[in-house]
N, C-alpha and C positions, 0 to 999 in steps of 0.2 A: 430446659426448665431450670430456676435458679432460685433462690426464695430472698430476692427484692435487690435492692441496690448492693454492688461489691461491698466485704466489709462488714464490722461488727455494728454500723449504726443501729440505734435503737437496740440494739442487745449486748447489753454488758453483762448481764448472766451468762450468755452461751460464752462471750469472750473471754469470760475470768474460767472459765471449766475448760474451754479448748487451750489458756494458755498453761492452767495447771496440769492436765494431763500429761505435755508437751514435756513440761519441767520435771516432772514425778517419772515420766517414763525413761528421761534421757537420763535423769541420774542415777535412776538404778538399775538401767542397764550399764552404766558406766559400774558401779560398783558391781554388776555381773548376779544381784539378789531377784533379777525380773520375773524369774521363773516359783519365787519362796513368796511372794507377794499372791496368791491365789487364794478364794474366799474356802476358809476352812471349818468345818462344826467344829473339828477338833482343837485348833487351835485357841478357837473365840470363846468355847466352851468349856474346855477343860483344862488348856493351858491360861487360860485367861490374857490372852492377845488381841486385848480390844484395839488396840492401834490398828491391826489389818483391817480392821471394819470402815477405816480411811483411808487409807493406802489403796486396798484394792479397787476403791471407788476410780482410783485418779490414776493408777499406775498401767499402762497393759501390760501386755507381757512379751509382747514385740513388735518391731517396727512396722510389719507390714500391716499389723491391729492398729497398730497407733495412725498409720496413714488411711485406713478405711476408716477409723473410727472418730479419726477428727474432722475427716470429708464429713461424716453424716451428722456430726455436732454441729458442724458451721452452716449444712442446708437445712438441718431443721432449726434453726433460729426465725425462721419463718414464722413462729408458733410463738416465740418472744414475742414479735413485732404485733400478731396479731391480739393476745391478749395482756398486752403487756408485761413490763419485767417481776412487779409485784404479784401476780396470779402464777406468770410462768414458774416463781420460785417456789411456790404450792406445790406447782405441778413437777419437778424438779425433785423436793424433798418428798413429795408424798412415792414419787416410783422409787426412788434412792433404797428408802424405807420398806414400802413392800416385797419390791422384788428381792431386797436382802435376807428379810425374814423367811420369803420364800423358799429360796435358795438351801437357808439354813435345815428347812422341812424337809426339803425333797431330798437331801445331803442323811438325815435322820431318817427318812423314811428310805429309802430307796437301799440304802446301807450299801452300796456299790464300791468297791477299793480303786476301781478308776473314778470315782468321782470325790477321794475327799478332799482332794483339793480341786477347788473350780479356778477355769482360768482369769484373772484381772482385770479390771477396766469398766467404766460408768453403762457394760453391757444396759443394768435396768434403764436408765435415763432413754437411751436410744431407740431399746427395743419398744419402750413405752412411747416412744415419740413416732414409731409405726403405728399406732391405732388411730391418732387423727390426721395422720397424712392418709392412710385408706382410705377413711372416710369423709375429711373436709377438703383436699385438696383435688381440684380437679381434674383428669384429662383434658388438657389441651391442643396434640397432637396425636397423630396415629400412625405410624408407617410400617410397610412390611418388609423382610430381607427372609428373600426367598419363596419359602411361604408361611413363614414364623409370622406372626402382629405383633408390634410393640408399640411401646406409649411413652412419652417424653416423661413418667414417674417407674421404666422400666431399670431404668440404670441405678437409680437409687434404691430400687426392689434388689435391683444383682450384686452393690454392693452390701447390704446388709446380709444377704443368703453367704457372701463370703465368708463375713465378720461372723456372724450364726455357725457355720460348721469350720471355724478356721481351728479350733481345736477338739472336734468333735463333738463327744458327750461332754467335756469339760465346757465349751462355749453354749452347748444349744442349752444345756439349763437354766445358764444365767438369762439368754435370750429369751427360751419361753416367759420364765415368770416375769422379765422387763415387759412382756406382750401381756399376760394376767395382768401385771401392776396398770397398764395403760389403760385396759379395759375397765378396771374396776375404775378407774379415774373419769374415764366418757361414763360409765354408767352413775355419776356423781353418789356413789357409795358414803354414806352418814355427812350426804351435802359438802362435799370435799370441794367442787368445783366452786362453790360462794366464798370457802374462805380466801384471807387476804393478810399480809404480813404486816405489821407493823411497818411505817414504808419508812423507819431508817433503817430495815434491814435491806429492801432493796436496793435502796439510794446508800449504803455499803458498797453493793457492789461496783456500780457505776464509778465511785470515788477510789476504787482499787484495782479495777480493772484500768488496764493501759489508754492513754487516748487514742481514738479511730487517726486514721491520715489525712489530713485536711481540716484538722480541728476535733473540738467536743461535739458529740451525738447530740441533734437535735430529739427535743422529745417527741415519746411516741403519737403519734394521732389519735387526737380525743374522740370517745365517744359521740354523734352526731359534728362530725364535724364543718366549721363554718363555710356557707355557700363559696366565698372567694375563693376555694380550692380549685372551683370549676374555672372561673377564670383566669388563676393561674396556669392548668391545664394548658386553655388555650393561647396564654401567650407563653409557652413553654416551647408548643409543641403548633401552635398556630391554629386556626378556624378546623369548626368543625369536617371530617371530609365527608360528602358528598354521595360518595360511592360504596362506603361500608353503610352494611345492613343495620338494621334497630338493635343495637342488642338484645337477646334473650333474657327474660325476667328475671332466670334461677342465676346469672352471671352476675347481673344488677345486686339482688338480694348476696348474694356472695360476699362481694364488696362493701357492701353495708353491713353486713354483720361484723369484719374488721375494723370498723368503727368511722369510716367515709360517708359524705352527706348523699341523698340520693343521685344528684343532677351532676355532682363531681364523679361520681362513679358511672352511669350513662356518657358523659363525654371522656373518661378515658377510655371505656371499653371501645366506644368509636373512633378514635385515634390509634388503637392497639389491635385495630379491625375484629374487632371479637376474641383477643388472646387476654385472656383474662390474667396468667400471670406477667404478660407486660403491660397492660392496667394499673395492674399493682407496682410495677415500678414506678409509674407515670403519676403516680397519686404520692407515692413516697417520695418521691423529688420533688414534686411541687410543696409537701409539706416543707420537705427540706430546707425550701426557698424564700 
């Protein structure tokens, strides 16, 4: 399972956050402070060290976080792609924000001496980026080992439960409220889901983030987008085949809710034999094209 063509195309927001972290993490663990970088009431509050309130967004607190947790940045860019980069930055700022506030609460309330400092890193963004992979992203496979069942979205379940307990109580707090802040965000809380950023904030990022390999990111796929896609499909990937089933309706509607025209989404699920997440490659390269 992979969420669409290698690479940051069409998402410079996930690109500009997985390359800051990357930067913020290496430096200071080179200057040896990874560990002083932790989201603190005490600090932010009473010592008045609003700088941590950015740092620990961008920083983790070590390597083996920074390698689980740039994995799960660069596969949920899926979520870029699909409601583009100006919503995605909504959605971005708006968990940054609550699960910080959160954080701050539960830090206040809980009054725990293991917990005044929580451990570093864009936990909210991430854990919030669990609520619509749950719910919008489909099983596509199923196999068993042993007599255990898993599912081609099982390995990105196992690396987040890492990333979730990799420091205990210091990680699973930031985790939950990152899982609060996502939900409050699907449940479009005082219509959060409608708003939209002025779009030279988005179109910022795009211009500061690095270029992809093979050139500049085409833009993302318009809303209904135009019949030709289908027959790009087809000469992408050649005639319809013969032997795959109708696709299923809820597959179809899928597709189209990421913003694909009906008939281009029905001929790549049949080229993709029914695998809906290579559909969606098959549609994003043809846009590509």
């Amino acid at each position: 399972m992979n969420g669409g063509p290698s690479g940051f195309n069409n998402a410079p927001i996930t690109r500009t956050f997985v390359v800051a972290c990357c930067l913020f993490t290496i430096l200071f663990g080179i200057q040896g402070r990874s560990n002083k970088l932790g989201f603190s009431y005490q600090d932010i509050w009473k010592k008045l060290q609003f700088w941590k309130l950015i740092v620990s967004v961008f920083s983790f607190s070590s390597t083996p976080e920074l390698m689980f947790g740039a994995f799960l940045l660069y596969y949920f860019r899926v979520f870029e792609r699909q409601i583009g980069s100006n919503k995605y930055s909504v959605f971005v700022s708006f968990s940054i924000i609550v699960s910080s506030l959160l954080q701050l609460f539960a830090q206040a309330f809980l009054n725990d001496p293991a917990l005044s400092m929580l451990t570093s890193g864009p936990y909210g963004l991430i854990f919030s980026s669990f609520v619509p992979f749950f719910f919008d992203i489909p099983v596509s496979t199923r196999f068993r080992v042993s007599s255990v069942s898993f599912s081609d979205k099982s390995f990105i379940y196992l690396a987040g439960l890492q990333l979730l307990l990799s420091s205990w109580k210091r990680s699973l707090i930031p985790g939950l409220c990152g899982i609060l802040a996502g939900s409050l965000y699907r449940s479009n809380v005082l219509r959060i889901r409608r708003l939209k950023f002025p779009e030279f904030i988005s179109s910022f990022f795009s211009r500061l983030s690095l270029p992809s390999v093979g050139g500049t990111s085409p833009a993302p796929p318009p809303r209904n987008a135009p019949s030709f896609a289908a027959r790009q499909v087809e000469g992408n990937y050649g005639g319809p085949m013969s032997s795959a089933p109708e696709p299923p309706e809820d597959s179809i509607a899928t597709l189209v809710s990421m913003g694909f025209d009906r008939n281009s989404a029905r001929q790549a699920l049949i080229h993709a034999r029914n695998d809906i997440n290579a559909a969606t490659n098959i549609l994003l390269e043809a846009q590509a094209h």
